[in-house]
N, CA, C and O atoms as a MOPAC input file, in Angstrom:
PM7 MOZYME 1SCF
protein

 N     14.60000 1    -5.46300 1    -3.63600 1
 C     14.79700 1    -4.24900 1    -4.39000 1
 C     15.47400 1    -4.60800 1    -5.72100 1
 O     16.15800 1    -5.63000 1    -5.77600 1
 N     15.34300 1    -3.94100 1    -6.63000 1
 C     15.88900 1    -4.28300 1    -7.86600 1
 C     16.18000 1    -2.37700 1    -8.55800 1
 O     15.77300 1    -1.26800 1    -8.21200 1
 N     16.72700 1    -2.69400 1    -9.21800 1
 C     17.38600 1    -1.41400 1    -9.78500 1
 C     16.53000 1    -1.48500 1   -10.96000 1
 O     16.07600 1    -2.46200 1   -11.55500 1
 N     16.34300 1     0.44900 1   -11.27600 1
 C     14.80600 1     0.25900 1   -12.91300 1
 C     15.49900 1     1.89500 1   -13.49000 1
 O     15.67100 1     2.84000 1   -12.72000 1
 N     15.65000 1     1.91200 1   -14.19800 1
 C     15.66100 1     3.40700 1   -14.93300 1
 C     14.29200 1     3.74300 1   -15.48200 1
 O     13.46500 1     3.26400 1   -16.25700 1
 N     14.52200 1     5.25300 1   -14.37200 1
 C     13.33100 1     5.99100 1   -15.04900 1
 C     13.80400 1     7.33900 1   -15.31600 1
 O     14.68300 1     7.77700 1   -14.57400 1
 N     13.26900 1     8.21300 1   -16.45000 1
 C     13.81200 1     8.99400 1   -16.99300 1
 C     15.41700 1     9.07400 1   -16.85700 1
 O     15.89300 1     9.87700 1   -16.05300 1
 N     16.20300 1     8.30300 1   -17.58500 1
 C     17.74700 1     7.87600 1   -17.86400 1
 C     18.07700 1     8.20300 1   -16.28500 1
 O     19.15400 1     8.74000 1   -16.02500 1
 N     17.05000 1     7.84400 1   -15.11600 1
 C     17.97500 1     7.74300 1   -14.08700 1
 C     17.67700 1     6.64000 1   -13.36600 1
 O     16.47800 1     6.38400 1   -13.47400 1
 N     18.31200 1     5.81000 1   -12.61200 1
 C     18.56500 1     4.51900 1   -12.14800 1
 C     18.19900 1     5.16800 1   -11.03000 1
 O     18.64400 1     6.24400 1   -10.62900 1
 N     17.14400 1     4.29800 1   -10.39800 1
 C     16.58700 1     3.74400 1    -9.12700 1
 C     16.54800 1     2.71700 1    -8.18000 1
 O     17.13300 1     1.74800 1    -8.66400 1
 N     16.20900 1     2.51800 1    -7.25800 1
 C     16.19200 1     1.10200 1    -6.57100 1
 C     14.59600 1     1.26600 1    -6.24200 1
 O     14.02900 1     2.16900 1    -5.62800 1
 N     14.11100 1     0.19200 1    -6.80300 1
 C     12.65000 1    -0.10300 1    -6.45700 1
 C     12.08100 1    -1.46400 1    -6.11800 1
 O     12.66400 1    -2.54700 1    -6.05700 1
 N     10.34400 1    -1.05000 1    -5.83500 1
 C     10.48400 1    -2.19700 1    -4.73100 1
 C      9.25900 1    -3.22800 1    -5.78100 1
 O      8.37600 1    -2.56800 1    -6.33000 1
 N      9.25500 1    -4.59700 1    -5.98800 1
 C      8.14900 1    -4.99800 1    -6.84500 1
 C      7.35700 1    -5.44100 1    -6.09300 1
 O      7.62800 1    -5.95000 1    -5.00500 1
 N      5.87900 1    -5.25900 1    -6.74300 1
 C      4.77800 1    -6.54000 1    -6.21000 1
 C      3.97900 1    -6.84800 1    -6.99000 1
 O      3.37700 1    -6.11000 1    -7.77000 1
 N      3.84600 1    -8.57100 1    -6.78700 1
 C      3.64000 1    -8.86900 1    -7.93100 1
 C      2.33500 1    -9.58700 1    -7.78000 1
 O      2.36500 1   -10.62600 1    -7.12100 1
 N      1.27700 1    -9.22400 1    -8.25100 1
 C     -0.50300 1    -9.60500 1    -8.03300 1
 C     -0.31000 1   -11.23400 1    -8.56900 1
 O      0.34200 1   -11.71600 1    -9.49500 1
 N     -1.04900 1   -11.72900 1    -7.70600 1
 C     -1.74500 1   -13.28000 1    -8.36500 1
 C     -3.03500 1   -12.84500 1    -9.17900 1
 O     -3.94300 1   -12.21600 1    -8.63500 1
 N     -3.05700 1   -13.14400 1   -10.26200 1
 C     -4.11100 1   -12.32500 1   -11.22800 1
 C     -5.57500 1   -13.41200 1   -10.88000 1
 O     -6.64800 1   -12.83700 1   -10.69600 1
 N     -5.52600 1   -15.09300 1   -10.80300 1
 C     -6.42800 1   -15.51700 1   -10.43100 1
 C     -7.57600 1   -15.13600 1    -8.84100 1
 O     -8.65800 1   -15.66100 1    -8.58100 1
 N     -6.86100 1   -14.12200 1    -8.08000 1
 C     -7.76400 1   -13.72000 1    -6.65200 1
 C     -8.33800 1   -12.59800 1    -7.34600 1
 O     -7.88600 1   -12.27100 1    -8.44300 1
 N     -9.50100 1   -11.84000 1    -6.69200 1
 C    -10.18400 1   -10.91500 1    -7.07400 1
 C     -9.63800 1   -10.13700 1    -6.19600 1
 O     -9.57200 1   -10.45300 1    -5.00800 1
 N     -9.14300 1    -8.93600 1    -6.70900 1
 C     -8.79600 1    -7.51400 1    -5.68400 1
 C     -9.82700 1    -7.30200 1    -5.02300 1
 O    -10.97400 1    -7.34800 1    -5.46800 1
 N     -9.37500 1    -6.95500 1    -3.47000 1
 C     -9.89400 1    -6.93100 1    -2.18100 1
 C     -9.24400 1    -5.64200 1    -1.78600 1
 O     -8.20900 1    -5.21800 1    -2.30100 1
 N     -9.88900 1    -5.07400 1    -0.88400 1
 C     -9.32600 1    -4.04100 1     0.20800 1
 C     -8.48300 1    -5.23900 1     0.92300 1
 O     -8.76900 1    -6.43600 1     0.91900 1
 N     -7.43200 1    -4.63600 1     1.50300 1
 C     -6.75300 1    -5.49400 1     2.77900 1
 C     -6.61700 1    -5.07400 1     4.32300 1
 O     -6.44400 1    -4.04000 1     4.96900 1
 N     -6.76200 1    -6.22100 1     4.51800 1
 C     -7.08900 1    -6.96800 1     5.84700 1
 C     -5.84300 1    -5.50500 1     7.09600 1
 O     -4.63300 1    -5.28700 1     7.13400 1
 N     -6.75500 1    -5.05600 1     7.66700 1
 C     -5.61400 1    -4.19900 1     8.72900 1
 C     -4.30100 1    -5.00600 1     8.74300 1
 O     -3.42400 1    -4.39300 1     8.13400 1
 N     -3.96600 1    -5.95700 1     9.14700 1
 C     -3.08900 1    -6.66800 1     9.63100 1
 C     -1.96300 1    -6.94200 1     8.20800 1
 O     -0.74500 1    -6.85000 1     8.35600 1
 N     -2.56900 1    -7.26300 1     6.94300 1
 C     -1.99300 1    -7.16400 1     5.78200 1
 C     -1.47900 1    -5.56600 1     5.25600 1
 O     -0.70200 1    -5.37200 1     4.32100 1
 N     -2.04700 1    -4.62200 1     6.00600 1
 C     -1.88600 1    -3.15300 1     5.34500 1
 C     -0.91100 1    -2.70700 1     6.37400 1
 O     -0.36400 1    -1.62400 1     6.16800 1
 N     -0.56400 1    -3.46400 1     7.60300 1
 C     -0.14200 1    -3.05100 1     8.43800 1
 C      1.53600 1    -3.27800 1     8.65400 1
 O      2.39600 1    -2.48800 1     9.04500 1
 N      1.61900 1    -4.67000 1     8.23700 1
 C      2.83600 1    -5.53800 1     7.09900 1
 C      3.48500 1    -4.41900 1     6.40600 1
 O      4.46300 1    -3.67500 1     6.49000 1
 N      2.48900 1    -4.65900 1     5.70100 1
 C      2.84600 1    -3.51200 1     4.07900 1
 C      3.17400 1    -2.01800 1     4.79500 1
 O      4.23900 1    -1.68900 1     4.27300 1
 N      2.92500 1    -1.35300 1     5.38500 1
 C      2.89900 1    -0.62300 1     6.28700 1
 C      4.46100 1    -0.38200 1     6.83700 1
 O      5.05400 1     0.69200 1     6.72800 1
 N      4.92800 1    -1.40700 1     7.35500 1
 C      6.11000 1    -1.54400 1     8.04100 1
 C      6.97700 1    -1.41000 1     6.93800 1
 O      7.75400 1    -0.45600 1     6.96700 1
 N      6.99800 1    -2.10200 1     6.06200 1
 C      7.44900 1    -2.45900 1     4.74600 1
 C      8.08900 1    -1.50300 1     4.38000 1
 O      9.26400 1    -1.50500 1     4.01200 1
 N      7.06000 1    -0.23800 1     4.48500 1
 C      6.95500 1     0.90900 1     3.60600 1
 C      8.40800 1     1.56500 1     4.29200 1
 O      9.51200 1     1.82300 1     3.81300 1
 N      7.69900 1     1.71500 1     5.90700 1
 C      8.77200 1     2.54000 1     6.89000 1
 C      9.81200 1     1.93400 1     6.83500 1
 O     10.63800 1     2.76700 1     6.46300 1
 N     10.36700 1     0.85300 1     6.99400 1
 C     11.50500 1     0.19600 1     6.82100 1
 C     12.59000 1     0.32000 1     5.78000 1
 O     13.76100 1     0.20900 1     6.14100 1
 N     12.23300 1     0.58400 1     4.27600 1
 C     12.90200 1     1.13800 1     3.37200 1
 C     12.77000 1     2.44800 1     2.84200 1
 O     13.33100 1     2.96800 1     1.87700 1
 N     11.86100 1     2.92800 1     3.70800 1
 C     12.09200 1     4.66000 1     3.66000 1
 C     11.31400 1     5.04100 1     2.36000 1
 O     11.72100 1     5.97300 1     1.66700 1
 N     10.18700 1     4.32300 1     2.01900 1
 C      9.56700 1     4.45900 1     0.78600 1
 C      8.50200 1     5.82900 1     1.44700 1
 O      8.31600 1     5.70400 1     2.65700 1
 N      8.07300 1     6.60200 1     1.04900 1
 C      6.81100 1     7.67900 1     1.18100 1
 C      5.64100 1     6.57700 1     1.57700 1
 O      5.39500 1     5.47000 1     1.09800 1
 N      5.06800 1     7.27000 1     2.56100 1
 C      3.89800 1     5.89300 1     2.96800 1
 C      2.53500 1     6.52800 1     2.55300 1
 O      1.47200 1     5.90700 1     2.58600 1
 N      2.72200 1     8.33500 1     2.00600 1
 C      1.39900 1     8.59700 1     1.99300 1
 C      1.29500 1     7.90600 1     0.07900 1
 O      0.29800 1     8.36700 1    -0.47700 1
 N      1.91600 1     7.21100 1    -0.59700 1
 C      1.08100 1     6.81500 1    -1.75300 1
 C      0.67000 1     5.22900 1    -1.63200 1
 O      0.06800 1     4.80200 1    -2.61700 1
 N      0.93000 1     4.20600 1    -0.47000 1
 C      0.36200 1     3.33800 1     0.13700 1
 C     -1.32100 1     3.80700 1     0.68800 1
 O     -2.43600 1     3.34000 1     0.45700 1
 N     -0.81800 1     4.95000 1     1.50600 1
 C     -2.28700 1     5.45000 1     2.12700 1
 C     -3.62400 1     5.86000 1     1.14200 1
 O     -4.83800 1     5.78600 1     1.33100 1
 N     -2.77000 1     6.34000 1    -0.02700 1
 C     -3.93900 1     6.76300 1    -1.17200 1
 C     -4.22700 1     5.72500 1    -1.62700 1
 O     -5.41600 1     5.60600 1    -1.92400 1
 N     -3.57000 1     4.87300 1    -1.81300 1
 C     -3.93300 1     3.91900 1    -3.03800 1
 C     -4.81100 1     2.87200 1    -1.97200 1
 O     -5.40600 1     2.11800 1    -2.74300 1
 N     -5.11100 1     2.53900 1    -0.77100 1
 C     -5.89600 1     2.03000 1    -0.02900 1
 C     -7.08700 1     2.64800 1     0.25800 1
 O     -8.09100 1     1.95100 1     0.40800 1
 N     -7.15300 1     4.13000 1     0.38400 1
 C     -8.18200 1     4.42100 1     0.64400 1
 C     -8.84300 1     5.01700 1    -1.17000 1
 O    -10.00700 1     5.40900 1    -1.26000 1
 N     -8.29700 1     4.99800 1    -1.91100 1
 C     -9.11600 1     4.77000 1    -3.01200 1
 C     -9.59200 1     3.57900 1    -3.45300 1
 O    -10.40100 1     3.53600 1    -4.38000 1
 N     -9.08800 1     2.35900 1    -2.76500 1
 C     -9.79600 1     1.29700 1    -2.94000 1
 C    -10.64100 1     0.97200 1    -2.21200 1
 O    -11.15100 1    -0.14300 1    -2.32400 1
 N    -11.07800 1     1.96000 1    -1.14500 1
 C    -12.09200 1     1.87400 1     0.16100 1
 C    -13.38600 1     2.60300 1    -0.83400 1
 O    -14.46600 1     2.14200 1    -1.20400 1
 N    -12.76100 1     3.86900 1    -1.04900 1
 C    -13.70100 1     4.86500 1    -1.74400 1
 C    -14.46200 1     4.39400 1    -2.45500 1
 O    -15.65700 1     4.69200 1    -2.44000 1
 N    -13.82200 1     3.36300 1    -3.41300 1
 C    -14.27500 1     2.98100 1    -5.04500 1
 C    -15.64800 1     2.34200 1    -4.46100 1
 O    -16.72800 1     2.72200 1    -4.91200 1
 N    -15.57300 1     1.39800 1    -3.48400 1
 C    -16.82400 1     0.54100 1    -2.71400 1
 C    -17.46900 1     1.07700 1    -1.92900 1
 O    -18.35900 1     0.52300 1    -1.28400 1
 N    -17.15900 1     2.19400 1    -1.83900 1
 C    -17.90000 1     2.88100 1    -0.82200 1
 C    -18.15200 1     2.97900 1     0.61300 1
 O    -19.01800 1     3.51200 1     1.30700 1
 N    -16.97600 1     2.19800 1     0.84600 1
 C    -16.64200 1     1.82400 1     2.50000 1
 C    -15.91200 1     2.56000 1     2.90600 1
 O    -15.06100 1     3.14400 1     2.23500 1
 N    -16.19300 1     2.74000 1     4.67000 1
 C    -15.07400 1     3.55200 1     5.57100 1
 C    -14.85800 1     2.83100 1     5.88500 1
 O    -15.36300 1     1.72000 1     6.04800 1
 N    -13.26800 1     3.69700 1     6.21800 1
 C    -12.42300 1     3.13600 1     7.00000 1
 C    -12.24900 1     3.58900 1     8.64800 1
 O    -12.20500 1     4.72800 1     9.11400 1
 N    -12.16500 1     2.21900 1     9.38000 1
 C    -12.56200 1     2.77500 1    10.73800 1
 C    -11.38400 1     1.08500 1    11.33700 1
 O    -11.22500 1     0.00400 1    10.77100 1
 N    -10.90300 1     1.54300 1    12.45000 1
 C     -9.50700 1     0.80900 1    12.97500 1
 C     -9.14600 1     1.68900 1    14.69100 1
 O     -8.53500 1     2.75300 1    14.80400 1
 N     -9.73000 1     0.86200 1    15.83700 1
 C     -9.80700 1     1.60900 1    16.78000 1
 C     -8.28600 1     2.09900 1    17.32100 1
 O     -8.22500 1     3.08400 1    18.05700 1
 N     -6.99800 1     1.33900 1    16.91100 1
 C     -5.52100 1     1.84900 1    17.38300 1
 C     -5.29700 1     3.04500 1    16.67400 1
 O     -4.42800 1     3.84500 1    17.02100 1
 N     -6.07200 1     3.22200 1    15.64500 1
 C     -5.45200 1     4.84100 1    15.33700 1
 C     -6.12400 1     5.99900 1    14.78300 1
 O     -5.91600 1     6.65400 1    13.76100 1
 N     -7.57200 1     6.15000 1    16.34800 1
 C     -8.36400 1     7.33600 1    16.17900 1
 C     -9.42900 1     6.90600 1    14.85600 1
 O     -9.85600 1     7.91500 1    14.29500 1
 N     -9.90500 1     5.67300 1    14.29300 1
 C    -10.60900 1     5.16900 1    13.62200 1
 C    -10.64900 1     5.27300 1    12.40200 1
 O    -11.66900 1     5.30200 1    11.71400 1
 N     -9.29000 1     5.35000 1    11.95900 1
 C     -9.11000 1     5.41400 1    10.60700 1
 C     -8.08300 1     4.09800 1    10.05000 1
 O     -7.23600 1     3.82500 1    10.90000 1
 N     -8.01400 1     3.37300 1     8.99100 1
 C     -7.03900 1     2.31500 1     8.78000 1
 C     -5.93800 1     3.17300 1     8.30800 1
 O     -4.85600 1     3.01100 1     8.87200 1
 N     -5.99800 1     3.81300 1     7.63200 1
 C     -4.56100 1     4.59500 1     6.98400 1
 C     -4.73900 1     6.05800 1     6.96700 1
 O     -3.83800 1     6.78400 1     6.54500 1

């Protein structure tokens, strides 16, 4: 966590930081699932994890289907 001011108010936020040489991928259940924990663990909102995955499902035109939770990944 690192501390960021946004609108003159100080936050604690969380970074991530892309390797720009891999080509963006959807991720792997098991990688979203990580990230996932991640989320719950510092009490971050998990539904803008959930959007931002399944708009990267959308963009390709793939469903999402994951049999532990009623066949959806997020």
């Amino acid at each position: 966590m690192i501390k960021v001011k946004i609108d003159k108010k100080t936050v604690n936020a969380m970074v991530y930081i892309v390797n720009e040489s891999k080509p963006l991928e959807q991720p792997s259940c098991f990688y979203y699932s990580t990230i996932l924990e991640g989320y719950q663990s510092a009490g971050f909102d998990v539904e803008y994890l959930r959007r931002a995955v399944e708009n990267s499902y959308k963009k390709d035109g793939v469903t999402l289907e994951n049999e532990s939770n009623g066949g959806k990944l997020v």
